[in-house]
C-alpha positions as CSV (number, residue, x, y, z in Angstrom):
1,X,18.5,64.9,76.9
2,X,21.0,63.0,75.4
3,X,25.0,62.6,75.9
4,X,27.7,63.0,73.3
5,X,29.9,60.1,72.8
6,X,32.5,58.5,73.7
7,X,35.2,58.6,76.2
8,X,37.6,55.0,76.6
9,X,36.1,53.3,79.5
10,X,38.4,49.7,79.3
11,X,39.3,51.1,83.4
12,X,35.2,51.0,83.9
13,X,34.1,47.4,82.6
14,X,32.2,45.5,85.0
15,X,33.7,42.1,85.2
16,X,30.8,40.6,83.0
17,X,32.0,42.2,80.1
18,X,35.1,41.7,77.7
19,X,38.0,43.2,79.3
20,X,40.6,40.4,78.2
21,X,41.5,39.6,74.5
22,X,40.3,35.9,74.7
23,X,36.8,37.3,76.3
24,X,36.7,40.1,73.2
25,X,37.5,37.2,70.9
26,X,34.4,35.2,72.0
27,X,31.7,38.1,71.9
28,X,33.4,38.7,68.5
29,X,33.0,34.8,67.4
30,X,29.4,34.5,68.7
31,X,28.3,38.0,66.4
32,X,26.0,37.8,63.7
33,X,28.6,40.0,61.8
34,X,32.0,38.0,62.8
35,X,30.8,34.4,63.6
36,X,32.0,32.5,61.0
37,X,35.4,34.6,60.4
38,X,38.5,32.2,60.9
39,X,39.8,32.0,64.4
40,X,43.2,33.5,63.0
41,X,41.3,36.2,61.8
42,X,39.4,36.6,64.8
43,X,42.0,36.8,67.1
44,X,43.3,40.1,64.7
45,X,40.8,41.6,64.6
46,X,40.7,41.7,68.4
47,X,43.3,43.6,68.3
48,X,42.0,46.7,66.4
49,X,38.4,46.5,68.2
50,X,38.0,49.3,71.5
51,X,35.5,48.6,73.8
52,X,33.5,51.6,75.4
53,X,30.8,51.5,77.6
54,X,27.8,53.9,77.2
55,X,24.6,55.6,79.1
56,X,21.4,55.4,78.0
57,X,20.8,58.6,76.2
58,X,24.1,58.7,74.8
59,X,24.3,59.3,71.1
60,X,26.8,57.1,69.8
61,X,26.6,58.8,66.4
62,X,24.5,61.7,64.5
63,X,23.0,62.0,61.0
64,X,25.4,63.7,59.0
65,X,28.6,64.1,61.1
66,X,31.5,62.3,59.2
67,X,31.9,58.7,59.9
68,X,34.5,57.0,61.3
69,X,33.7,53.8,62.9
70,X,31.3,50.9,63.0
71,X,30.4,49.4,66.2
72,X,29.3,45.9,67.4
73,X,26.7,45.9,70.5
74,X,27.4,43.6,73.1
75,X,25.5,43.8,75.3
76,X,22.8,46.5,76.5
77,X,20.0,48.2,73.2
78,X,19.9,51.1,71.1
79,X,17.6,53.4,68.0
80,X,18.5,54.4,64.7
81,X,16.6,57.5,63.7
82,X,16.8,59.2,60.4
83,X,15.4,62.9,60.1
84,X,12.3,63.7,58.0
85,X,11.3,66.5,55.9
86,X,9.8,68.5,59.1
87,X,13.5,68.7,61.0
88,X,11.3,65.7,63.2
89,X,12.6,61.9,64.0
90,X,11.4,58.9,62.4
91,X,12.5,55.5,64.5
92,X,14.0,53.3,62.0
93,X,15.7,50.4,63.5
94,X,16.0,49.0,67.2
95,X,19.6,47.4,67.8
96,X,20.1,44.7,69.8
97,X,23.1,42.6,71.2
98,X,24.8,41.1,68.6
99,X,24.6,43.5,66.0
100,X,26.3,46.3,63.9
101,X,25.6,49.5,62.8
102,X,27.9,52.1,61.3
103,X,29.0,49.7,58.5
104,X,29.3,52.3,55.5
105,X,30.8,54.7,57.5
106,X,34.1,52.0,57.7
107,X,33.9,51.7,53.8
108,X,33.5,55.7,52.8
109,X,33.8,57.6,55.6
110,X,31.0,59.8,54.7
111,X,28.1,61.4,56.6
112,X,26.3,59.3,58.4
113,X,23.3,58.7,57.0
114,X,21.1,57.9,60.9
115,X,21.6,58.9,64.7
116,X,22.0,55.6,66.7
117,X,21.5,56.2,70.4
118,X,21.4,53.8,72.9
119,X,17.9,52.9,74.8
120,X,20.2,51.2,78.0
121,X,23.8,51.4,79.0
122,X,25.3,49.8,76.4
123,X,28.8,48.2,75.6
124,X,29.8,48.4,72.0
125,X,32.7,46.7,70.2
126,X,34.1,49.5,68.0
127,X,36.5,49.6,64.7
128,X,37.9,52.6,63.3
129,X,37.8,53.3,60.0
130,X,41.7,53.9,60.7
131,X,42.4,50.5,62.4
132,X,40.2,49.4,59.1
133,X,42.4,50.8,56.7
134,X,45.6,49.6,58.8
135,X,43.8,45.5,58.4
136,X,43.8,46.4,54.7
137,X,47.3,47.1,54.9
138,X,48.0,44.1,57.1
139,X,45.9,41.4,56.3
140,X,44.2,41.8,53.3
141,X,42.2,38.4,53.8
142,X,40.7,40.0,56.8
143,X,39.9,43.0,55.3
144,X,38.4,41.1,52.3
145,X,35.5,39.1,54.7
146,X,35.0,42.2,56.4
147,X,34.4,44.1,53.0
148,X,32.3,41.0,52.1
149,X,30.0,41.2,55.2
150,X,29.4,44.6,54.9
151,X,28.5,44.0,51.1
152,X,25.8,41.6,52.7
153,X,24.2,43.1,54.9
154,X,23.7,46.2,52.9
155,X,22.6,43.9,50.3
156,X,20.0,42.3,52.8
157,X,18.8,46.0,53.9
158,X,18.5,47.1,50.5
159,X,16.0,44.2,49.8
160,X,14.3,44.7,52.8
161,X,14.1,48.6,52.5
162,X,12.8,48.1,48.5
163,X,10.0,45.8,49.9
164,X,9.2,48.8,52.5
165,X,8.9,50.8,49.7
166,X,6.9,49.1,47.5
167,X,4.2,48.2,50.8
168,X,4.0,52.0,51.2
169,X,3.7,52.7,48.0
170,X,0.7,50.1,47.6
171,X,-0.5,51.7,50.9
172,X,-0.8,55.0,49.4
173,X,-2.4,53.7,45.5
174,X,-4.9,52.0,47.8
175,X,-5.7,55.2,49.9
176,X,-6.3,57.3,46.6
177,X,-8.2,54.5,44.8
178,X,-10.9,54.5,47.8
179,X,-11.0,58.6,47.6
């Protein structure tokens, strides 16, 4: 049912999507994750970021293989799914354009802790955890915003995920309260 990632596919863009460095540097500008990153640093990054196009189906990445990258979406959809107690799949997230997933994976390289697949052929910016460590190396004020978003937005999903928590919590106090 679903595809293994990831083959390089720069040969297979269709014109509408970022094959040039001044197109990649605009879908990276207007991103929720890169936006408001200096132009200088923009135009860097660009050049550590692979673009590869995927099916719908394909499983860009699977709860616990070892991490490696993150990836922007560009354009097209995808799930994140995290496995429960019963070996089953629990929809956690639905990705759209503009954002990122992977994020930790850059920053530890441990198992991933979801499976993202993508719901419609998607394109996906992508940065190793390789290129990441060679930005550290090269331009540690890059690396530094980076490090900073990711900080962020793990922040932002750790609030949201502890309010989650406490609504389910409530949910189940109020079921054994009306037993």
């Amino acid at each position: 049912m679903f595809h293994r990632i990831m083959e390089p596919v720069s040969s297979k863009l269709p014109s509408s999507l970022p094959a040039s460095s001044e197109q990649l540097c605009s879908v990276l500008r207007s991103s929720q994750f890169f936006g408001d990153f200096p132009e200088n640093e923009i135009v860097l990054l660009a050049k550590y970021v692979q673009t590869q196009v995927m099916d719908s189906g394909t499983m860009v990445f699977r709860e616990g293989d070892r991490g490696g990258f993150m990836c922007l979406l560009i354009e097209g959809g995808a799930e994140l799914f995290k496995q429960d107690r019963n070996f089953g799949s629990q929809r956690i997230a639905r990705i759209s354009a503009g954002m990122t997933v992977g994020e930790m994976a850059l920053v530890d390289g441990q198992a991933r802790s979801a499976t993202c697949i993508c719901t419609e052929r998607s394109t996906w910016a992508m940065l190793t955890r390789e290129h990441f460590v060679r930005i550290i190396r090269e331009s540690p004020p890059l690396s530094v915003n980076i490090l900073l978003k990711i900080v962020m937005l793990m922040s932002r999903r750790l609030r949201q995920t502890s309010g989650q928590l406490v609504d389910s919590l409530e949910g189940r106090e109020a079921g054994r309260n009306t037993q």
